[in-house]
Residue, then its C-alpha position, 0 to 999 in steps of 0.5 A: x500500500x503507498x500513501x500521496x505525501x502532498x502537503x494540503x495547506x489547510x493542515x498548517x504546522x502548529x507550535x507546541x509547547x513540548x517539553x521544558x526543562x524543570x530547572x532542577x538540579x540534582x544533590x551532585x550538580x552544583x559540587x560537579x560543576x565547581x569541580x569541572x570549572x577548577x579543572x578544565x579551564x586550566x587543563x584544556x588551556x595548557x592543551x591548547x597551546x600544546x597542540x599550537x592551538x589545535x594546529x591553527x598557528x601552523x597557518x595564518x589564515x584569519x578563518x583558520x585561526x577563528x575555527x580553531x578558537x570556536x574548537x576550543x569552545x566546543x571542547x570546553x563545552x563537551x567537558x561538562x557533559x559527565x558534570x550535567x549527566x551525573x549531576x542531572x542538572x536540567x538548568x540551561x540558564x545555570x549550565x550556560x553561565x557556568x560553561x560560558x564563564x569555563x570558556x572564558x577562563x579558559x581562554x584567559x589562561x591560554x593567553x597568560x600560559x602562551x606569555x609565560x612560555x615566552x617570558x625570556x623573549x618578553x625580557x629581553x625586549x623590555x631589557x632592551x627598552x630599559x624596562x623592569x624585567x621583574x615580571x609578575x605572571x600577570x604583568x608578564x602576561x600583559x607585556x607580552x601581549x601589547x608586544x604583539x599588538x605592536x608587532x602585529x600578526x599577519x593574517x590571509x583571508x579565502x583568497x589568499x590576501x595577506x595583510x598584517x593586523x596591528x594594534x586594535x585589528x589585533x585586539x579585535x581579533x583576539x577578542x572575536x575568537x574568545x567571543x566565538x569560543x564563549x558563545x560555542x561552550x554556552x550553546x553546548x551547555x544549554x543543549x545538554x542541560x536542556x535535553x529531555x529527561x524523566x522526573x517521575x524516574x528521575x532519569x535521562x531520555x536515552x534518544x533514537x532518531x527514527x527518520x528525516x523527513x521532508x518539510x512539506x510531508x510534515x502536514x500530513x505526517x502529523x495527521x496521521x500521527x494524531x489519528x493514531x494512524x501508525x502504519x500510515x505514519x510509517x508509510x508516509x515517513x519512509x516515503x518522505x525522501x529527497x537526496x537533492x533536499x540540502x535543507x533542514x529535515x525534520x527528525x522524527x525522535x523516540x525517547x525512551x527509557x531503558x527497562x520501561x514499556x513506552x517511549x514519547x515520539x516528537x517532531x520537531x520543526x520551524x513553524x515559524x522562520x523568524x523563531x527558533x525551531x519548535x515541538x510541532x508532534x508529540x505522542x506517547x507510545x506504547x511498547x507495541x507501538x515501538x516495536x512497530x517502528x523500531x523492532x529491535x526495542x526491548x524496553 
């Protein structure tokens, strides 16, 4: 049996409410995160520079060496993943502070660890201006930095150009990629304290996407999803393809938990193109009703 996936525009999409975090926090989040924020800033900094920040100094592309700082970001973000999990924290505004703050710190360490390793050379260019060299880390810090924003930094951008940023060019930059690594931390932190998570079990949702569809078959999708209509929510799902679609599909998600009989299905898409993406399906299902779109389930 084959099912027609043309969208009819009287079955416009319609925002749900969908799930909200509760913004609890677990007995072991508050402890976990002070124990990540002491940890990982230092840590990945010293990594950072290490690694010649990931690479990126190997080459001086402007693109290049922002990439590399929005890395940085996403790593400082990802370590908060076992403080967030453990310490079931469900608090995007207190996990995005803390991560925001970690990148920052982080990138502020990697700054005053890049100056301490070359203290000498700092030295010996204030020797030679006839300048204390009795440098505390911070003012050792400070000295080097301001040496190179006078010196500049050449940077190339996609063609290939070259050009040599000085003085508030090269504050600016340094500023965009402790900005880009911040904002990529932040919205890490947010997405992991805002996933779906049980509070009748006090457990994490445990996620599968069960398919991508097409935008304009998510009118009809939904309509037999609320009929409860199944074997033709199925149809239609695996007929919703297109490999010359390059746009956002919609996933549709079960959720689940391990040794329990039901799960929750949702979709989720953009209703509206000025706001962010929303739930526009949400249902229950039983364990038969899994097992009917994804027969390996053991629930």
């Amino acid at each position: 049996m084959s099912y027609s996936t043309n969208a009819t525009p009287e079955t416009a999409l319609q925002a749900l409410e969908g799930y909200k975090p509760s913004g609890k926090t677990g007995p072991l989040g508050i402890p976990l995160l002070v124990a990540t924020l002491l940890i990982v800033p230092p840590l990945l900094a010293w990594i950072y520079n290490a690694t010649s920040h990931f690479g990126g100094l190997l080459f001086s592309n402007a693109w290049i060496l922002i990439a590399t700082s929005g890395l940085l970001g996403l790593l400082v973000g990802g370590a908060f993943f076992p403080a967030i999990q453990w310490g079931k924290i469900r608090n995007p505004a207190l996990a995005t502070v803390i991560v925001l703050l970690a990148a920052l710190l982080t990138f502020g360490f990697s700054l005053g660890h890049e100056a301490w390793t070359h203290r000498d050379e700092v030295r010996a260019a204030l020797q030679s201006r006839n300048a204390s060299t009795q440098l505390s880390p911070v003012e050792n810090a400070k000295a080097y930095w301001n040496l190179k924003a006078e010196g500049g930094q050449l940077v190339t951008g996609r063609r290939g150009r070259g050009a040599n940023i000085d003085g508030g060019m090269f504050w600016t930059l340094l500023g965009l990629q402790a900005l880009i690594a911040a904002v990529l931390a932040a919205v890490v932190g947010a997405l992991l304290a805002g996933r779906r998570f049980s509070e009748a079990n006090d457990r994490w949702f445990a996620s599968k996407t069960l398919y991508n569809i097409l935008p304009h078959h998510l009118p009809q999708i939904i309509e037999a999803g609320n009929a409860g209509d199944w074997p033709r929510f199925k149809a239609l799902c695996e007929a919703s393809k297109d490999p010359n679609f390059k746009e956002f599909k919609p996933a549709v998600t079960l959720y689940y938990l391990s040794g329990k009989p039901d799960g929750i299905v949702e979709i989720r898409a953009t209703v509206d193109p000025k706001k962010p993406i929303t739930a526009v399906f949400e249902r229950k299902l039983s364990k038969d009703e899994i097992k009917f779109f994804w027969p390996e389930f053991k629930g």
